[in-house]
BATORSE-220026 format. One record per residue: x, y, z of N, C-alpha, C in turn; residue in one letter. Coordinates in steps of 0.1 Angstrom, whole numbers, plus 5000, padded with zeros to 4 digits. Example, Ala and Ser with C-alpha at 12.3 -4.5 7.8 and 13.67 -1.06 7.14 Angstrom:
513249435078512349555078513249675078a
512849785071513749895071512950005079s
//
This chain:
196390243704196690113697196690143682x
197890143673197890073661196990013653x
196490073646195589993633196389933621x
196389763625196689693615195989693599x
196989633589196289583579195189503581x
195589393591194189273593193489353595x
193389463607191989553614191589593604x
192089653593191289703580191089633572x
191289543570190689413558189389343571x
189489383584188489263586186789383588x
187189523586186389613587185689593576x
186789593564186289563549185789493545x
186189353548185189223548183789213558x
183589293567182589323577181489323567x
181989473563180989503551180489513542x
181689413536180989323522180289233527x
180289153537179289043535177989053540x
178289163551177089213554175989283542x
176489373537175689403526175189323513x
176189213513175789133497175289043500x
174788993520173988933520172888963525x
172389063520171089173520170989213534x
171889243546171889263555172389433554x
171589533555172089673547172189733560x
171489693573171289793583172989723590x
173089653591174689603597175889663589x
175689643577176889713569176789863566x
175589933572175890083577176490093591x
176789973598176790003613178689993611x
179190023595180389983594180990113589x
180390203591180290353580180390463595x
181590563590181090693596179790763593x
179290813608177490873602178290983587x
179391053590179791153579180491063563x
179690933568180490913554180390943537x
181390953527180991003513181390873507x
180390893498180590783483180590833468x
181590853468181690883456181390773442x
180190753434179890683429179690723410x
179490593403178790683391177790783387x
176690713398175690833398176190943402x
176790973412177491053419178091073433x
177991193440178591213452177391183461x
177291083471176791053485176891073499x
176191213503177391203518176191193530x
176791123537176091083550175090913553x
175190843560174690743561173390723555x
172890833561171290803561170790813543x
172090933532171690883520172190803514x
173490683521173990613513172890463515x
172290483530171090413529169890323514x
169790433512168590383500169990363486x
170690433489171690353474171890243470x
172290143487172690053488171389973489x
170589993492168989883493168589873480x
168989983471168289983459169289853448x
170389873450171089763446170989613454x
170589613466170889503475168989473467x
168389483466166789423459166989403446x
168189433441167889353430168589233426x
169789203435170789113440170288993441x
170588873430170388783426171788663430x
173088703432173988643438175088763441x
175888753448176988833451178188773454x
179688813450180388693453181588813454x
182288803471183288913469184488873469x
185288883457186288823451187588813455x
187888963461189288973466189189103474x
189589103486190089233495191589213499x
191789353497192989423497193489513507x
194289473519193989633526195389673532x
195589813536196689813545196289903557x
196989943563196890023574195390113577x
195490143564194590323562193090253547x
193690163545192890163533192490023533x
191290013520191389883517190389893499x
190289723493189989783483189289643483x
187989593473187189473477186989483459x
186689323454186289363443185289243443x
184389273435183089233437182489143419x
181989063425180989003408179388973411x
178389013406177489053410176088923401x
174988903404173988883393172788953400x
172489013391170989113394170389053386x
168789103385167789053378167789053367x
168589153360169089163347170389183341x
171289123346172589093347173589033349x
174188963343174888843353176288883351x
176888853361178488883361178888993358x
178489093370178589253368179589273381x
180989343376181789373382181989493386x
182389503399182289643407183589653417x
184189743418185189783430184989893440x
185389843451185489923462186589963466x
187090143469188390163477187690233487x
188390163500187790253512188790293520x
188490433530189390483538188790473550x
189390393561188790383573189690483583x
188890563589189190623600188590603615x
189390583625188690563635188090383636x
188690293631187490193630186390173620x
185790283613185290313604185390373594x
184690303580184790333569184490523564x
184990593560185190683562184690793546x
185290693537184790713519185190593513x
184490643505183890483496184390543481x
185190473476184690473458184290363453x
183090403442182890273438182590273427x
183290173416183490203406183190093397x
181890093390181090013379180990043366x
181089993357180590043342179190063342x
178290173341177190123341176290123328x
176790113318176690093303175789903304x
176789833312175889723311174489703318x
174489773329173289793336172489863328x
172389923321171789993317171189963305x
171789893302171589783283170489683286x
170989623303169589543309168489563312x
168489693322167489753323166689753310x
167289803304166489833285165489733281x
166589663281166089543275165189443286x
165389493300164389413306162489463305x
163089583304161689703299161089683291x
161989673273161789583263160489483261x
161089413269160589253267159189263279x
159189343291157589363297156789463286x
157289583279156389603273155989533260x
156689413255155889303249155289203255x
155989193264154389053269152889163275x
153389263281152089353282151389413273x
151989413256151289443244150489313240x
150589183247150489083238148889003248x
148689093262148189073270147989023276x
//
């Protein structure tokens, strides 16, 4: 049988919502065990380490809103707006290659200059109310 566009946009949508609604163990169940993620931090390969990638972002996930997916036959692409505990309106993209029914590689692609400006600054501001006692 033919793998549709729909079949690939509804793969893709599987697992955005699964994961941005802090459901992390379903939206691995959407991944080849051999899958890679190629990310800012870096290269990810295999479920079990894209595991804690995704948890570590999914805890700090304050709203998630997936804005548009895109897909055809072989591919698809999701784009994402985010608020984390120190961030609001943090934009992210996904391109993925599904083989077999499953997601196969991941890119994903964030500035993380602003994340990181929050972090700072969320650090910042604990180690003044902890200077202040």
């Amino acid at each position: 049988m033919a793998v549709t566009a729909t079949d690939t946009k509804r793969i893709a949508e599987g697992y955005a919502k699964a994961w941005t609604s802090g459901d992390v163990e379903t939206a691995l169940g959407f991944l080849k065990e051999d899958v890679v993620c190629d990310a800012p931090p870096g290269r990810i390969e295999g479920v079990a380490a894209y595991r804690p990638f995704t948890q570590k972002f999914v805890d700090v996930l304050t709203r998630a809103t997936v804005t548009k997916v895109l897909a055809d036959e072989e591919s698809a692409a999701i784009v994402y707006s985010f608020d984390t505990q120190w961030i609001k309106d943090f934009r992210c993209a996904e391109y993925m290659t599904i083989e077999d029914g499953k997601i196969k590689h991941i890119t994903t692609i964030f500035d993380r200059l602003p994340a990181a400006e929050a972090a700072k600054a969320a650090e910042a501001a604990q180690a003044a109310k902890n200077a202040q006692g």
